[in-house]
N, C-alpha and C positions, 0 to 999 in steps of 0.2 A: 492490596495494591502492590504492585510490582516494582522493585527497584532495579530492575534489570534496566541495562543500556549499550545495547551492543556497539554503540559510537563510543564508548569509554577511555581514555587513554590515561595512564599509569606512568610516573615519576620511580623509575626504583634506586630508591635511597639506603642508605641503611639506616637504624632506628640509631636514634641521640642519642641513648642510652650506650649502643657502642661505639658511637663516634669519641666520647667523651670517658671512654673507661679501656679505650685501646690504645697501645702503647706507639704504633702505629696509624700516622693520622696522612688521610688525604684529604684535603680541603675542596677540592672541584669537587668532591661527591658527596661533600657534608650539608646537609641543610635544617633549621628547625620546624621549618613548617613547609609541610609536604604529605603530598595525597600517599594513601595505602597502596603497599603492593597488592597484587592483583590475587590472592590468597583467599577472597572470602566468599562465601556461596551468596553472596549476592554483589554486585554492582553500584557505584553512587559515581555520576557521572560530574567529576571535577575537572575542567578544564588546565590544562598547562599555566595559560596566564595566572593560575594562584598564587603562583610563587612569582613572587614580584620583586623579591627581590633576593640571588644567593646571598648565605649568611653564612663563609665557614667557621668552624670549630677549632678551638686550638686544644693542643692536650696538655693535661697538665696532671700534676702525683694529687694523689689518694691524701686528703686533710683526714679532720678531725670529723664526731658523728655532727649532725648538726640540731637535732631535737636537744630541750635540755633536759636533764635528768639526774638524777644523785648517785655519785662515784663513790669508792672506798677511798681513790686516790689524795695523798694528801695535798693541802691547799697551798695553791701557789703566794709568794707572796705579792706577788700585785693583787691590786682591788679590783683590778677590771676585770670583768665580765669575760666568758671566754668570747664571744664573738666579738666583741671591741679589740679582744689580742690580736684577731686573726684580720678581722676588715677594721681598723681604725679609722674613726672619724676627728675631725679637729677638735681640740679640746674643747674650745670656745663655743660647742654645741650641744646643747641640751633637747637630746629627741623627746623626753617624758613632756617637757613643757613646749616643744614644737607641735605634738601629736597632741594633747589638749587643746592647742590654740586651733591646730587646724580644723581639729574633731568639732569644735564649738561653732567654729564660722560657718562651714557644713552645716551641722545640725541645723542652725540660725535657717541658713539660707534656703535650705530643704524646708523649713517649715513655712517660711514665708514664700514658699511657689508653689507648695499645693496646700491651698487653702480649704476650708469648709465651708463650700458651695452647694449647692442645687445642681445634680441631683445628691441629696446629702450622704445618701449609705455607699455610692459610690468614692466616694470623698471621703468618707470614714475608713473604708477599707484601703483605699491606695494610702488613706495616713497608718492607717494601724501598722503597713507591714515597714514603711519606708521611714518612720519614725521610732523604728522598734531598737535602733540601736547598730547593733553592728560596729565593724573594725572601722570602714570609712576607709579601707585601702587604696581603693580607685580615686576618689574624688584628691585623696592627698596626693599620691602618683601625680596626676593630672595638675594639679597646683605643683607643686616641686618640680617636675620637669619646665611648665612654664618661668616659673620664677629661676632657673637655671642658666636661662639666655637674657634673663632681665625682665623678662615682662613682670605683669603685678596680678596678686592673688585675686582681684578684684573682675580681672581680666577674663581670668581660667575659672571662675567662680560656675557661669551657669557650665559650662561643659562637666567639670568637675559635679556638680548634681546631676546631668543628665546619664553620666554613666554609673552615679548610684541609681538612679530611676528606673534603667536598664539592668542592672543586677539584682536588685528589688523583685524586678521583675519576672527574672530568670527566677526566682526563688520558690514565688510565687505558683508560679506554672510548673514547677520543676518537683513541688509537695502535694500536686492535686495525686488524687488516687489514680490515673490513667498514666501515671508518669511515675517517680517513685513512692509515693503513696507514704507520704510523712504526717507524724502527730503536734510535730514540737519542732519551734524556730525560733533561735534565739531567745531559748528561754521560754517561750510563748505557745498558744497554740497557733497553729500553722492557722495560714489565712481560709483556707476553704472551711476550717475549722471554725471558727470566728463566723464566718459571714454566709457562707455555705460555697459549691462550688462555682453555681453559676456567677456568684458577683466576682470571687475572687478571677475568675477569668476574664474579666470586662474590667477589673480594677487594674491587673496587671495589663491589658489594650490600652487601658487610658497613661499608665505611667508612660510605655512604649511611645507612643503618641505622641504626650505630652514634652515627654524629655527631645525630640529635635524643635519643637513649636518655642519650647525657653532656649535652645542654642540660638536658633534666631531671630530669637525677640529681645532676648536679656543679654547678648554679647555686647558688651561697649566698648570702645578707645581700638579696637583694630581695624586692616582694611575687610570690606566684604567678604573678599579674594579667599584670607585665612579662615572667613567663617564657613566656608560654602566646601574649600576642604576639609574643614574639621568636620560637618556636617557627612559628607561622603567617606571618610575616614568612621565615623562610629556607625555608620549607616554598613561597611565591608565588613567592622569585627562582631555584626549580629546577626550576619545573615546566612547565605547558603555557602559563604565562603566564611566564617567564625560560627558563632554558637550556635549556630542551628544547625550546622553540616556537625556538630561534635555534637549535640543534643540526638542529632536523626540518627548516626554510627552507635550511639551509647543504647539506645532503642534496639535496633536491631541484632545487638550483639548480646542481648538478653539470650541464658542456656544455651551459648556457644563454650564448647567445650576446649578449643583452639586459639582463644585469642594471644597473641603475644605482644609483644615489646613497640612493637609499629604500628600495630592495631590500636593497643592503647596509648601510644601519644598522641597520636590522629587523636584521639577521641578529646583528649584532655587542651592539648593545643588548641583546638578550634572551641569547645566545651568553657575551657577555662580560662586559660593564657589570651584568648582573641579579644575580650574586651578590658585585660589589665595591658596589653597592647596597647591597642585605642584609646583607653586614658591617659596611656604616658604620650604617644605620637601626636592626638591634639593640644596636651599642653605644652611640647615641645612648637607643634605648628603655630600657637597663637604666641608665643613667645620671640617671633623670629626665628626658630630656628633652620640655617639651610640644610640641605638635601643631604649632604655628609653626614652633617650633626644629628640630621633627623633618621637615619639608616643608624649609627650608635644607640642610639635612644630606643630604635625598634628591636634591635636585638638586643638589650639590656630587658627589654620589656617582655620581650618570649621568653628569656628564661626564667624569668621572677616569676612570670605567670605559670611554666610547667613547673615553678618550685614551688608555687602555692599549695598544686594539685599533688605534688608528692607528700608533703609535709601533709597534707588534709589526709591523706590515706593512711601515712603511718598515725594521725592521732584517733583517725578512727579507733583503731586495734589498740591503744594503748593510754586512752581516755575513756574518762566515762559520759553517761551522758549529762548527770549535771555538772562538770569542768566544761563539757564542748556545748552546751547550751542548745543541743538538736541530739537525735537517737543517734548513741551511739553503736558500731558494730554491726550496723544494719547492711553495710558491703559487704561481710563475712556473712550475717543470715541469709542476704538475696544470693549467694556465692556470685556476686559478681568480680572479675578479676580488677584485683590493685598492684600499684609495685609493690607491696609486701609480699602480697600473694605468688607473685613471679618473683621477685628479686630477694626473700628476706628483709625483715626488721633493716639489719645492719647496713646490706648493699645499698638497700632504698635511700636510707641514711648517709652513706655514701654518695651517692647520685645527688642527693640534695645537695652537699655541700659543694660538688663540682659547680651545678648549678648557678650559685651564689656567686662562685668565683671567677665563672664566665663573665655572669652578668655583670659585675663589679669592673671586670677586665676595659667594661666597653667605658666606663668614664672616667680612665685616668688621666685621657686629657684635660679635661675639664677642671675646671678653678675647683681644690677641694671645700673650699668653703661651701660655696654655691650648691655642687655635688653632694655634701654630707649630709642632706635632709632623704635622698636617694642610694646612698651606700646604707642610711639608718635604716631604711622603710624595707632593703633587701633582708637585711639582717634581722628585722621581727618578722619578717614573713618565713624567713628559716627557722627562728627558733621560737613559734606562737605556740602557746599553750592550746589553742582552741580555734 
């Protein structure tokens, strides 16, 4: 099948990567999510309207690495943590025992939405992979941005599962052998593994599915209005404009020998970052949040999300696979390109931390209290083990 499209029209931007590491910064030209220069021997026709909203860049000096790892250096005397030095949250906050409470209410609520029904093997398999664990990033996102403007966990709750239902999903489809052909997930065997591949395909439909039928069956206490956006909002970061436009680029750029720095944030932006987007902007939207509010939140939300995808590359290379609970190294066997691969260890690490500090930039206004379950959730995603 052919991806050519001679109607095609190209954004040319420079890649985030240099917008965010030049010392020289123009903001009319900066943006983080934006279609590929016209560079690739094939075509994907992304219309202009993608970019829905400019997003510029501000530049700022070269931090600290952002992975953790053991120094020679000696120990400073504060207790804190180096990223608590760098992003501090309020005292009065405890992420260990926020990120249990959330992780629990989640799990809870996940479990009581997709129940063991008829037909029953399909229902074993979308619990096998959806209850199999995981960080729970999204679904917290999602809660803590709503609860930032005031609304209540209670609120954000089915959204919050719909966009674990949806990354489940991705997972799922994402380890069948026609895609990258994984043995191990979270620890587990990969679901086609488990159940074979036909189900896993029809378990991961059903979760897709299912997760907008619980946004709007199980949303309570808002107006329609906010559900019907939040509903088209997760509905833009999975489709041909979010992960399936970074799922279809990550495909085709299999044994290209050229990919670079624009190629792959396209890939990873719409792949990755699209639907930790979409969970932060629907709990911003069901929380009140206005249009101002809700444009900070989307770009706090882009970067966390291509910080996810940097930080996932460098632990590829410097994890194993039981620390990262999935094969590790296997970007390095398929040689496909990562920011390690382009940027070195260190740059990559570099870039992360810019990352963080963008994305951190966008909620100074904000009440820190309210904010600090959000400056926390940035800051384990920059320095996650796994």
């Amino acid at each position: 099948m052919s991806l050519v499209n001679s109607s095609a029209t190209w954004v040319q931007t420079p890649s985030i990567y240099n917008n965010l590491t030049s010392s020289r910064h123009n903001s009319a030209n900066s943006y983080l999510y934006h279609p590929l220069k016209n560079k690739l021997p094939f075509s994907i026709f992304l219309p202009n309207p993608i970019i829905k909203t400019a997003i510029p860049f501000s530049s700022f000096s070269i931090a600290a690495i952002l992975t953790k790892e053991k120094t020679s250096a000696p120990q400073e005397e504060s207790s804190k943590s180096k990223e608590e030095q760098i992003f501090p949250t309020p005292p009065s906050f405890d992420f260990k025992a926020y990120v249990l409470q959330k992780a629990d209410s989640v799990n809870k609520a996940l479990e009581e939405a997709v129940l063991l029904r008829d037909p029953l093997k399909i229902h074993e398999s979308m619990r096998y992979s959806l209850l199999a664990g995981g960080k729970r990033v999204r679904p917290m996102l999602c809660i803590a941005a709503c609860e930032l403007f005031g609304g209540q966990e209670s609120v954000a709750m089915p959204s919050a599962c719909a966009a674990e239902m949806i990354h489940t999903m991705s997972l799922m489809h994402d380890d069948l052998p026609c895609m990258d052909n994984d043995d191990l997930r979270r620890g587990k065997p990969t679901n086609h593994k488990a159940f074979g591949e036909d189900v896993a395909v029809l378990a991961g439909d059903a979760l897709l599915a299912f997760s907008f039928e619980y946004i709007a069956t199980a949303t309570k206490g808002v107006p329609s209005e906010r559900i019907v956006r939040v509903i088209g909002e997760l509905a833009r970061s999975i489709g041909c404009e979010g992960l399936v436009a970074g799922q279809m680029v990550d495909i085709c750029s299999e044994g290209m020998s050229d990919v670079g720095l624009e190629h792959l944030e396209f890939i990873h932006v719409h792949k990755t970052a699209a639907l930790l987007e979409g969970s932060v902007v629907m709990g911003a939207i069901l929380g009140g949040a206005n249009a101002e509010q809700v444009a900070k939140l989307r770009k706090f939300a882009r970067c966390i999300g291509l910080l996810f995808q940097v930080v996932d590359d460098i632990l590829d290379v410097t994890k194993s696979s039981q620390e990262l609970g999935k094969t590790a190294g296997k970007d390095l066997v398929a040689d496909k390109t990562t920011y390690p691969k382009l940027l070195g260890i260190e740059k990559s690490r570099e870039f992360a931390e810019k990352l963080n500090r963008e994305a951190q930039d966008q909620l100074a206004e904000f009440d820190p209290e309210k904010a600090a379950p959000l400056i926390a959730l940035a800051n384990y995603i920059a320095y996650r083990d796994n």
